[in-house]
C-alpha positions as CSV (number, residue, x, y, z in Angstrom):
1,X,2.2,-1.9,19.5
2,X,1.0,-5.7,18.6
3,X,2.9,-7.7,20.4
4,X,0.5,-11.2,20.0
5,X,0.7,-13.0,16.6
6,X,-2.7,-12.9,14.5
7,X,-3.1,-13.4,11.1
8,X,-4.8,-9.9,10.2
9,X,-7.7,-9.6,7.9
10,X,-6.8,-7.7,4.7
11,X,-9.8,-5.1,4.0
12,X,-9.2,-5.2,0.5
13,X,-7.6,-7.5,-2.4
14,X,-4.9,-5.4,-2.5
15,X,-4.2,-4.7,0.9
16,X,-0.6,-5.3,1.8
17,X,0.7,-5.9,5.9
18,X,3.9,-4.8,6.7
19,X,5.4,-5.7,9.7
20,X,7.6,-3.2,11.1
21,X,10.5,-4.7,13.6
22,X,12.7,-2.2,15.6
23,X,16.1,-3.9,17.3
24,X,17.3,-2.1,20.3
25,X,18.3,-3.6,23.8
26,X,17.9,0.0,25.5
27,X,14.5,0.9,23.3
28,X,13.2,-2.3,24.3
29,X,13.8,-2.4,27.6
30,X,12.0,1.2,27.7
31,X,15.4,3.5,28.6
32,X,14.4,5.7,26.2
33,X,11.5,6.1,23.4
34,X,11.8,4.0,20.0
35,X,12.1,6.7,17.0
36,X,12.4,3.4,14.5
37,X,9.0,2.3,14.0
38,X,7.1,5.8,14.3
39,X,9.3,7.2,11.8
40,X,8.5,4.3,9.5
41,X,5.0,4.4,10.0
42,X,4.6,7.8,9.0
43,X,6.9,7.5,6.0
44,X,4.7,4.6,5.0
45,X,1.4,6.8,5.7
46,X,2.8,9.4,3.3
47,X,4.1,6.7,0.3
48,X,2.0,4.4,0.0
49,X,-1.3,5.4,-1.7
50,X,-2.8,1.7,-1.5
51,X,-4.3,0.5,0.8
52,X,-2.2,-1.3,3.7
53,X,-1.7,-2.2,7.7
54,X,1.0,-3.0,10.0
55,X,2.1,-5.3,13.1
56,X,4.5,-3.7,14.9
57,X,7.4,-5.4,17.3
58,X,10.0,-3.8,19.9
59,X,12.5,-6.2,20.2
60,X,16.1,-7.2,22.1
61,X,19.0,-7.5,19.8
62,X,20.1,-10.7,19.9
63,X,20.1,-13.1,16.7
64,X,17.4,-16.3,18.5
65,X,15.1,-13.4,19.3
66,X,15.4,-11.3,15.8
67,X,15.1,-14.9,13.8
68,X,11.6,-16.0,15.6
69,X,10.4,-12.6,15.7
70,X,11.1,-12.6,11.4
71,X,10.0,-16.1,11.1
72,X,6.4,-15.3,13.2
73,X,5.6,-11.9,11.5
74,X,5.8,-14.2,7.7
75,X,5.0,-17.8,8.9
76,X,2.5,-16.9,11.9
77,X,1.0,-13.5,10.3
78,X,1.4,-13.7,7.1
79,X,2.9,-10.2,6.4
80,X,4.3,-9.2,2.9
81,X,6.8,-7.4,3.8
82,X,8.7,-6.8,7.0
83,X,10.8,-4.0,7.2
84,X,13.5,-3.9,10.5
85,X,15.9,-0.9,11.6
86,X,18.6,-1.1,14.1
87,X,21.5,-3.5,14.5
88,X,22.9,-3.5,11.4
89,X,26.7,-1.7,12.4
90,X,30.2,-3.7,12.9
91,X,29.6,-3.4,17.0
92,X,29.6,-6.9,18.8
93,X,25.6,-6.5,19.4
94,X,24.8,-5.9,16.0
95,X,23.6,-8.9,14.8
96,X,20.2,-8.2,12.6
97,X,21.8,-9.2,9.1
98,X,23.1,-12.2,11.0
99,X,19.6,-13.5,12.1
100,X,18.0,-12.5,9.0
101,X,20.2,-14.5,6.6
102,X,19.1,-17.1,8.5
103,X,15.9,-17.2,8.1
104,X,16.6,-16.6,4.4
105,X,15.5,-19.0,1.3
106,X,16.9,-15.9,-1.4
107,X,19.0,-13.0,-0.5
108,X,18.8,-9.8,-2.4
109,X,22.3,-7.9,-2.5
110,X,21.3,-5.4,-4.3
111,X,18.6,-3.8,-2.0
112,X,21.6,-3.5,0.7
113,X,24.5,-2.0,-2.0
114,X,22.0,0.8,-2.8
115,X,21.8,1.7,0.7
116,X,25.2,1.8,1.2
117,X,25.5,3.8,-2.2
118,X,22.8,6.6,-0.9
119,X,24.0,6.8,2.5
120,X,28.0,7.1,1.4
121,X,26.3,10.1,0.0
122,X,25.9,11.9,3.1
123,X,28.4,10.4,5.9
124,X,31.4,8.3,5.4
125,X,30.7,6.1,7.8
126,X,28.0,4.8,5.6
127,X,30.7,2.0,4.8
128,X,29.9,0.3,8.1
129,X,26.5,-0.7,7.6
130,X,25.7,-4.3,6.6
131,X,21.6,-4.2,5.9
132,X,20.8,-7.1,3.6
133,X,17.3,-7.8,2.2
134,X,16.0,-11.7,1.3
135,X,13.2,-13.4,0.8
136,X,11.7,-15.8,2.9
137,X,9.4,-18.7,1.3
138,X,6.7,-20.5,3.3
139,X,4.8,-23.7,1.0
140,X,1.9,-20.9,0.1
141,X,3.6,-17.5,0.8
142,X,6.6,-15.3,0.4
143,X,7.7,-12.2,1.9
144,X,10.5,-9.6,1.5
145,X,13.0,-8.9,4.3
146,X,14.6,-6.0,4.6
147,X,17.2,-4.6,7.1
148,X,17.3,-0.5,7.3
149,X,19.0,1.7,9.2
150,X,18.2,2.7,12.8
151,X,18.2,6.4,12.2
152,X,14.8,8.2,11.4
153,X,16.7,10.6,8.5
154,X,18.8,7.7,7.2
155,X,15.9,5.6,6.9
156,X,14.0,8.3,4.9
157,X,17.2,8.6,2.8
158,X,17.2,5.0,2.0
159,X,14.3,4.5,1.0
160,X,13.4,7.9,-1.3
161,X,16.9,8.0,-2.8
162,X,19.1,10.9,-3.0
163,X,17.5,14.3,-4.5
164,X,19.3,17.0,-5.9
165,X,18.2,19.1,-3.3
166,X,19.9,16.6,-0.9
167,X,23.2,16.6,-2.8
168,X,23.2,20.9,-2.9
169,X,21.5,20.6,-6.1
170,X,23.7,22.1,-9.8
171,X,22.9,24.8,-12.4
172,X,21.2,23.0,-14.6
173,X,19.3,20.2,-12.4
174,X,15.2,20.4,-11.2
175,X,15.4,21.1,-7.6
176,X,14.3,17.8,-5.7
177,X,14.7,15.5,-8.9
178,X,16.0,12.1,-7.9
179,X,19.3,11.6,-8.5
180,X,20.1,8.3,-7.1
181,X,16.6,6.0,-6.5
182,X,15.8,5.0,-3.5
183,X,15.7,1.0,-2.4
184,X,11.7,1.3,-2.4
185,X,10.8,2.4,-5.8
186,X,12.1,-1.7,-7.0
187,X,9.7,-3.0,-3.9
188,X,6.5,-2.9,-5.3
189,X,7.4,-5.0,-7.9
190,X,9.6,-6.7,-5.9
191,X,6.1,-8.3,-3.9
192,X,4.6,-8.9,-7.5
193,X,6.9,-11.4,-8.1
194,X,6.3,-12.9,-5.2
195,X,2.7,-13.4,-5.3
196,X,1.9,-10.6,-2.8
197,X,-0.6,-7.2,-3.3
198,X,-0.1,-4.9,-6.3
199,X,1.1,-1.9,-4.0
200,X,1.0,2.1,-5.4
201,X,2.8,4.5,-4.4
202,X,2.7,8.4,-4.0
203,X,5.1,9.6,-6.9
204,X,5.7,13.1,-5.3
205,X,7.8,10.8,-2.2
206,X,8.7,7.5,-4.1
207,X,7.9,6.4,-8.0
208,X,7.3,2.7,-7.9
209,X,8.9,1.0,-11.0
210,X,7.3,-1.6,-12.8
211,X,7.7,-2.8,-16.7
212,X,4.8,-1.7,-19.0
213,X,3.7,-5.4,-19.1
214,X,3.4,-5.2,-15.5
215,X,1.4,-2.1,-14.7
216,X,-2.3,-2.7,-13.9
217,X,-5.3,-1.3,-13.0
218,X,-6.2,-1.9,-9.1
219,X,-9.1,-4.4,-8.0
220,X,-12.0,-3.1,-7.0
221,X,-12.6,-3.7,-3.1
């Protein structure tokens, strides 16, 4: 994993860096193996279908250390997106919405009521959970925030939505048609209104939606 900050050099115009941030005090202090960030890496490898790299951080849970670690992976290296998982519950340790509303210049309810919506789906417990997603703003660059959960299959389920397969499926529906999107089909666009790459996704896991005025050809590398 990168643990020193560098500014990575985008191979192509498009190219979008993702920083991946996985919260645990037991993970990090190497009791046992982080699932978090492998499990988003190669959910990433199989949805994304433009080009992109990551910088990856195993981190304490504690609110000074989740803030700096936010602020250095958008300020430092200049990722467009930084997507965390773990600490989000109602335990006393569970601070990661905490330290990322506070490093916040726009917070983005909606990305954290889907997840809620999607999980509820599956376990009721799903109530619990308090991801949020923001923005943070530099003077010459933005980036998208957002919590997920800390469990490999939840984190799947977040972010591809709810399929009728998923839900035991009904007489008339297409087995594995999305029934309830997940929170990554808005993200895309999401960076495009920030100023960051155009990013394309792999349909068959997650349909990016963008408006007709929106939708363009990629650059040419």
């Amino acid at each position: 994993m990168t643990s020193a900050t560098s500014k990575p050099i985008r191979r192509h115009p498009d190219e979008i860096v993702i920083g991946l941030v996985s919260i645990s005090d037991r993970a990090s202090a190497g009791v046992y193996e982080d699932k978090g960030i492998p499990a988003l890496q190669e959910w990433l490898g199989a949805a994304l279908s433009s080009p992109w790299q990551v910088l990856t951080r195993l981190i304490q849970d504690d609110a000074p250390t989740i803030s700096a670690t936010l602020i250095e992976l958008v300020d430092e290296a200049g990722c467009d997106l930084v997507l965390t998982t773990g600490g989000t519950g109602p335990s006393r340790r569970d601070v990661t919405p905490e330290a990322t509303i506070a490093v916040a210049t726009k917070e983005l309810p909606g990305f954290g009521e889907q997840m809620r919506q999607i999980s509820l789906n599956f376990v009721p417990t799903a109530i619990l959970s308090r991801q949020v997603a923001v923005i943070r703003e530099t003077a010459d660059h933005a980036a998208l925030i957002i919590n997920l959960p800390g469990q490999p299959k939840s984190i799947r389920e977040t972010l591809e939505g709810l399929r009728e397969t998923d839900a035991g499926g009904d007489a008339g529906g297409t087995a594995g048609a999305v029934k309830v999107p997940g929170i990554f089909a808005a993200v895309p666009y999401c960076i495009d209104l920030i100023g960051g790459p155009y990013v394309e996704t792999n349909a068959d896991v997650v349909k990016a939606f963008r408006p007709k005025n929106a939708v363009r050809a990629p650059r040419p590398a």
